[in-house]
C-alpha positions as a printed Julia matrix, in Angstrom:
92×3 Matrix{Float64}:
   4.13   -0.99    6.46
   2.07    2.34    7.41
   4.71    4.71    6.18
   4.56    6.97    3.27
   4.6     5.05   -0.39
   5.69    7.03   -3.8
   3.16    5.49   -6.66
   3.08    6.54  -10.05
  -0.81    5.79  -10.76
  -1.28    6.01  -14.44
   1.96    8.23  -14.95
   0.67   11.25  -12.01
   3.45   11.0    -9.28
   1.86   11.14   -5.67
   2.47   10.59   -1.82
   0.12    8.28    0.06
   0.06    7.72    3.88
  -1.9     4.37    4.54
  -3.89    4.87    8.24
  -4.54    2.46   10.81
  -8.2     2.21    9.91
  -6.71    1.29    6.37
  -4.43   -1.54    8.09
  -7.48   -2.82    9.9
  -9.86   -2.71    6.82
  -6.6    -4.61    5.13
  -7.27   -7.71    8.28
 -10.86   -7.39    7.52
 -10.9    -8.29    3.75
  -7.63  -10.8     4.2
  -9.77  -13.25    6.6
 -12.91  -12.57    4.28
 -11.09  -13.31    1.19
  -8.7   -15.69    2.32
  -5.61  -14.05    2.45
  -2.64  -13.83    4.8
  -1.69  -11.86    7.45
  -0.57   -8.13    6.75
   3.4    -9.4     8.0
   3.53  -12.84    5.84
   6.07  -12.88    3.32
   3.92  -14.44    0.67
   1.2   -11.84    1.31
   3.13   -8.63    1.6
   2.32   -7.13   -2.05
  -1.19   -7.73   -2.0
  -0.91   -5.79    1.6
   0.7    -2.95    0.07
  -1.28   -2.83   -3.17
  -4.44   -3.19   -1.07
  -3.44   -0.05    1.88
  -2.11    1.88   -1.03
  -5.78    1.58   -2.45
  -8.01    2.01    0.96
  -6.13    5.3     1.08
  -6.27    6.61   -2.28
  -9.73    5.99   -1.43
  -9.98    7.57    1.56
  -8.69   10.69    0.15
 -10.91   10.55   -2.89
  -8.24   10.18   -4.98
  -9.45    7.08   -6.82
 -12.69    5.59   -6.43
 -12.84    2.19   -8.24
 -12.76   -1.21   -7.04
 -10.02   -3.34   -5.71
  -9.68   -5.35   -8.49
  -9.91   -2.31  -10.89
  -6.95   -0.57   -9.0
  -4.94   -4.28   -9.46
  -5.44   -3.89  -13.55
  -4.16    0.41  -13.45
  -0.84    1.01  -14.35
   0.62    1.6   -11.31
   4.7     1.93  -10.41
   5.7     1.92   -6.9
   8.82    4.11   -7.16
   9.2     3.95   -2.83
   8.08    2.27    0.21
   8.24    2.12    3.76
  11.04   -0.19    3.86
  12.78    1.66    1.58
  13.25    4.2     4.32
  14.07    1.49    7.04
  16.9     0.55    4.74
  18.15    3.68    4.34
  18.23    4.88    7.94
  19.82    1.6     8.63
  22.3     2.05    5.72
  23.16    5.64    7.33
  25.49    5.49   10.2
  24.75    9.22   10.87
């Protein structure tokens, strides 16, 4: 989950490259709000969403709140596991 996502973040196309200081500041907030692990199946979007954010604002490249970021328009156009299932796909 700490590979590269494509995000279209009201319509301006960018890379970001969640850390693991982003991953643990994901397991901080889950057990304070409640949530579920970074690897359940029923919490892997909110993981996502909520790395995708802690880097965006680690880089300064958006500054609001959590729950702002969840009411942006924002299209994830590629993930990590899209590029697990591509190298797997690719018998090269």
């Amino acid at each position: 989950m700490l590979g590269k996502f494509t995000i279209a973040l009201n319509g301006e196309t960018m890379e970001v490259k969640p850390t693991m200081a982003d991953a643990v500041a994901y397991e901080t907030t889950a057990r304070r709000r409640h949530w579920g692990g970074i690897d359940e199946p029923t919490s892997q979007m909110t993981a996502a969403t909520f790395l995708i954010w802690k880097a965006l604002q680690r880089t300064d490249k958006y500054s609001g709140s959590f729950d702002e970021f969840l009411v942006e328009d924002i299209d994830l156009i590629s993930s990590p596991d899209d590029e697990e299932e591509a190298t797997t796909l690719d018998p090269m």
